[in-house]
N, C-alpha and C positions, 0 to 999 in steps of 0.2 A: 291679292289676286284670288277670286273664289276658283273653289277645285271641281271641279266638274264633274258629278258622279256617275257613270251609267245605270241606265234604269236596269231593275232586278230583272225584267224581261228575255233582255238579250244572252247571246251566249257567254258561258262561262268559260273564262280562259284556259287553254291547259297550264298543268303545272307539273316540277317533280321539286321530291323534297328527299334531304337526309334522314334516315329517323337511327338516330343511337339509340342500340338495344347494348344491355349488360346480358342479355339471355337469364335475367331473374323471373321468379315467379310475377312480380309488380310488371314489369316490364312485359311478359306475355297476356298478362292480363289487359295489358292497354291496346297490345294488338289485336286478341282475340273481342275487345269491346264494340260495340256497334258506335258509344256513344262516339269514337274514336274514330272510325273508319269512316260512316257516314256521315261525321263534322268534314274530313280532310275533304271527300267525293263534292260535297256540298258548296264550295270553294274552287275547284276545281282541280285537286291536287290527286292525277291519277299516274303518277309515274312515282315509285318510291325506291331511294338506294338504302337498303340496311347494312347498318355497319357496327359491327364487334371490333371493338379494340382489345388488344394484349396488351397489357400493362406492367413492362419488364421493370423490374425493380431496380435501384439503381445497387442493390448486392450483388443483384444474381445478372450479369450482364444480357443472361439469354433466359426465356420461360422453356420447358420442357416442350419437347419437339411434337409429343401425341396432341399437347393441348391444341395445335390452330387442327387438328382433325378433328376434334372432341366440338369445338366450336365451330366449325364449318357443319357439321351436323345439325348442330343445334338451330344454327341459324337458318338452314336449310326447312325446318319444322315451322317456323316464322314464316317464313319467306313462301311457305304454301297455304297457310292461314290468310294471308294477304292475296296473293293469288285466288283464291275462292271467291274473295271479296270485287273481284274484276281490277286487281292492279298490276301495273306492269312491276317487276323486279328484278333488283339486282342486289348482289351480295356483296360483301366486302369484309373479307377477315384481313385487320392489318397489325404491327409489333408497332410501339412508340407511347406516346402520352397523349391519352385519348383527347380533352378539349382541340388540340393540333391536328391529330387526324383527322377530326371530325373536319374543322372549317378546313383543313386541305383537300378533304375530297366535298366540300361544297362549293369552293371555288372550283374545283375542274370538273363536276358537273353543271355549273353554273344552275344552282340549286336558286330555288325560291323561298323556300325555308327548311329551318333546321327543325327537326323533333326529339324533344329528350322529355325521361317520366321522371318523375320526383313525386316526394310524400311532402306533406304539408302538416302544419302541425300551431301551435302557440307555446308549447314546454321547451324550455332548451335542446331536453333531446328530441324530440318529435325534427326540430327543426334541422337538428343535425346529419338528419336520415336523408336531407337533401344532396349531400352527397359532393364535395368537391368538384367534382366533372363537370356538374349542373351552374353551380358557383363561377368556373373559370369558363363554362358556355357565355353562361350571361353578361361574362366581362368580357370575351375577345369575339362574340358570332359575326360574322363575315355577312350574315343575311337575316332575316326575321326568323327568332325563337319560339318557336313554341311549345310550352315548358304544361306537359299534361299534371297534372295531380292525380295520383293513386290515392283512394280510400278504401279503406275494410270496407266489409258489409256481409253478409249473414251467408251470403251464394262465393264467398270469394273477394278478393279485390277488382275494383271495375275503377274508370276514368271518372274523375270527380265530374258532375253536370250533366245535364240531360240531353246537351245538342252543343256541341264545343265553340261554337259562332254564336249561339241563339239568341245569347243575352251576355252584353258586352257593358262594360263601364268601360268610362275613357277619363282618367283623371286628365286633366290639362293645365298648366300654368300659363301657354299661350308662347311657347318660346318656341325656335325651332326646330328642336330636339322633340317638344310636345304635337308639333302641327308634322313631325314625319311619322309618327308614330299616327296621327289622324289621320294619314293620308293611305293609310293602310287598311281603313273602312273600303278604299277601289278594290283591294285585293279581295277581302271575307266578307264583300259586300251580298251576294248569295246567300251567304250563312248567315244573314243577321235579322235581325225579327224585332229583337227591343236594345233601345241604347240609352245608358244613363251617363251622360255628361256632366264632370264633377269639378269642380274648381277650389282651391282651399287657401282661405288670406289666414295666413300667421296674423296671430296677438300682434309682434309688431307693426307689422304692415297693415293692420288699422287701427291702431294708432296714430303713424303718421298719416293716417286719413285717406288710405286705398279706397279709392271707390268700388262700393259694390255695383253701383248702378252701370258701369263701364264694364264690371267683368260679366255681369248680366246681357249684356249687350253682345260681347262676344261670343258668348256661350249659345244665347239664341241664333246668332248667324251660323255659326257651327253645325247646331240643332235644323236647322232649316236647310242646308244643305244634305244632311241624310235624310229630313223627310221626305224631298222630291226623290231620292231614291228608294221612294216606300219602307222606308225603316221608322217605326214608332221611338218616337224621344224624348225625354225627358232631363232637366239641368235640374243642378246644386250647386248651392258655393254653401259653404262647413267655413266654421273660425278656428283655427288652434293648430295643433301638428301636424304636416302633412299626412306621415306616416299613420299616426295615430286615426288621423280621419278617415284615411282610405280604408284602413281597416275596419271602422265603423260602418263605412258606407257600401263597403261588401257587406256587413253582416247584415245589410238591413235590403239592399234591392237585391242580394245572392245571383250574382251573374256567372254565366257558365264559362263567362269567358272575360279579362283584365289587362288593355290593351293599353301598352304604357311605352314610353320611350327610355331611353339611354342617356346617357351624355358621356360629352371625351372622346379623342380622335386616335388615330393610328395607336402605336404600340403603345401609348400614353395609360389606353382606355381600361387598362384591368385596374389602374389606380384611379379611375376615375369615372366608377362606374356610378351614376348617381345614388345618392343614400337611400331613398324613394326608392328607386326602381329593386335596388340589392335588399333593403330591409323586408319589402312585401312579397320578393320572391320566398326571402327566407319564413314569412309569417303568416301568408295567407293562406287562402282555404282552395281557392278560384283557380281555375288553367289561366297561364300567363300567354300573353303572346307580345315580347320585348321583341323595340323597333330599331336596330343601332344606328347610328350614322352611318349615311351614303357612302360607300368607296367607289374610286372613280376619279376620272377626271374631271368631275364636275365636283368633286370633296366633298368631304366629310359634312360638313355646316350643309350642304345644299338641300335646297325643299324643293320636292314638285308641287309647283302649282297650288303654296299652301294659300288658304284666306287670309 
């Protein structure tokens, strides 16, 4: 079934989203960013809930009683950075294990996506810096991730890419886990300008004689459906490791933005978070934006409306 995109024209829908701040320098810098701010407005994401988690150790049963003042301040300081920018706000200082907090108050805002920053890196420890939280986001998020990249740079840390939509890869295998994640082109379709559509057969899998000419086929159909919504497109299909390739094929079209899916359902899914999707958050350069499985009563596996 093809998916039907509205044209760039029409209005852009409202939206609100979660954005987990730690109150770090990296973390202030992504909100003080333009590339940041003006990616989310650009999409139509103009209602934001910030949320500081307290993270009681399992020693100390309780954190010292000054700290949710100490961080309601802080957040407070965020939370009017954002406000300048024309966003509505709300706070939330909460005690527990933040990945849980986070999709508990996504679900009862009934958020549209989640935001969390992470460092990016290719050293073991560069990758390290990504931080567990960001880890157990991408394995349990209740709604679409979008996982910013902090980079140095000479003025300070700023959000990796120029326009956080602008330039999008979309690895795809074609499964449904890949075509929900595609169907999320309707939501950031605003913010989108160039798309590279990428497809990767394993060594095996041409061997046994996988057709390129079919996956080219579908890549074009794909491709053709966001150009009637004025988005510039372009495919690949890459031979050899998935991971390996995607990493390639960011280094070579640098997209501001790497929109990929998940796999694995209900409380299954922290062990089942695809290899792909968890090794490129841990490895790439690029803002991630992970699509998980539908919750609902229409499940997990469901596709709107994919081709």
């Amino acid at each position: 079934m093809k998916q039907s995109f509205t044209s760039e024209n029409e209005a852009v829908k409202s939206m609100k989203a979660v954005y987990a701040t730690d109150l770090s320098a990296p973390s202030e810098a992504c909100i003080r960013s333009e590339t940041c701010t003006e990616g989310l407005r650009s999409v139509g994401i103009d209602a934001l809930h910030l949320i500081n988690v307290i993270e009681v150790s399992p020693r100390s049963a309780v954190a010292p009683f000054n700290l949710e003042t100490a961080k309601e301040s802080a957040l407070m300081r965020e939370k009017g950075l954002l406000e300048e920018r024309g966003f509505d706000v709300e706070t939330h200082v909460v005690r527990g294990t933040p990945y849980r907090r986070i999709n508990d108050l996504a679900e009862e805002v009934d958020a549209d996506m989640i935001i969390a920053a992470s460092r990016g890196g290719h050293g073991w420890l560069e990758r390290s810096l990504i931080g567990s939280t960001t880890v157990n986001m991408a394995r349990t998020a209740v709604c679409p991730l979008l996982i910013q990249r902090v980079e140095e740079r000479d003025v300070g840390a700023g959000v990796s890419g120029d326009g956080i939509f602008s330039r999008v890869l979309h690895p795809t295998d074609f499964s449904e886990n890949a075509l929900r994640a595609y169907n999320e082109f309707q939501t950031i379709r605003n913010g989108v300008v160039e798309v590279d559509l990428l497809h990767v057969i394993a060594a095996e899998q041409k061997r046994m004689g996988v057709r390129e000419a079919e996956a080219d086929e579908r890549l074009d159909e794909l491709g053709r459906q966001l150009e009637e919504a004025g988005m510039e497109v372009d495919t690949r299909i890459r031979y050899g490791d998935a991971v390996k390739e995607l990493l390639a094929e960011e280094a070579e079209f640098e997209p501001s933005l790497v929109l990929i899916g998940s796999r694995g359902v209900s409380r299954l899914r922290r062990l089942l978070l695809g290899s792909v999707s968890e090794e490129f958050i841990k490895r790439g350069e690029s803002n991630v934006l992970l699509v998980p499985p539908r919750r609902g009563k229409e499940g997990a596996g469901a596709v709107r409306g994919a081709p």
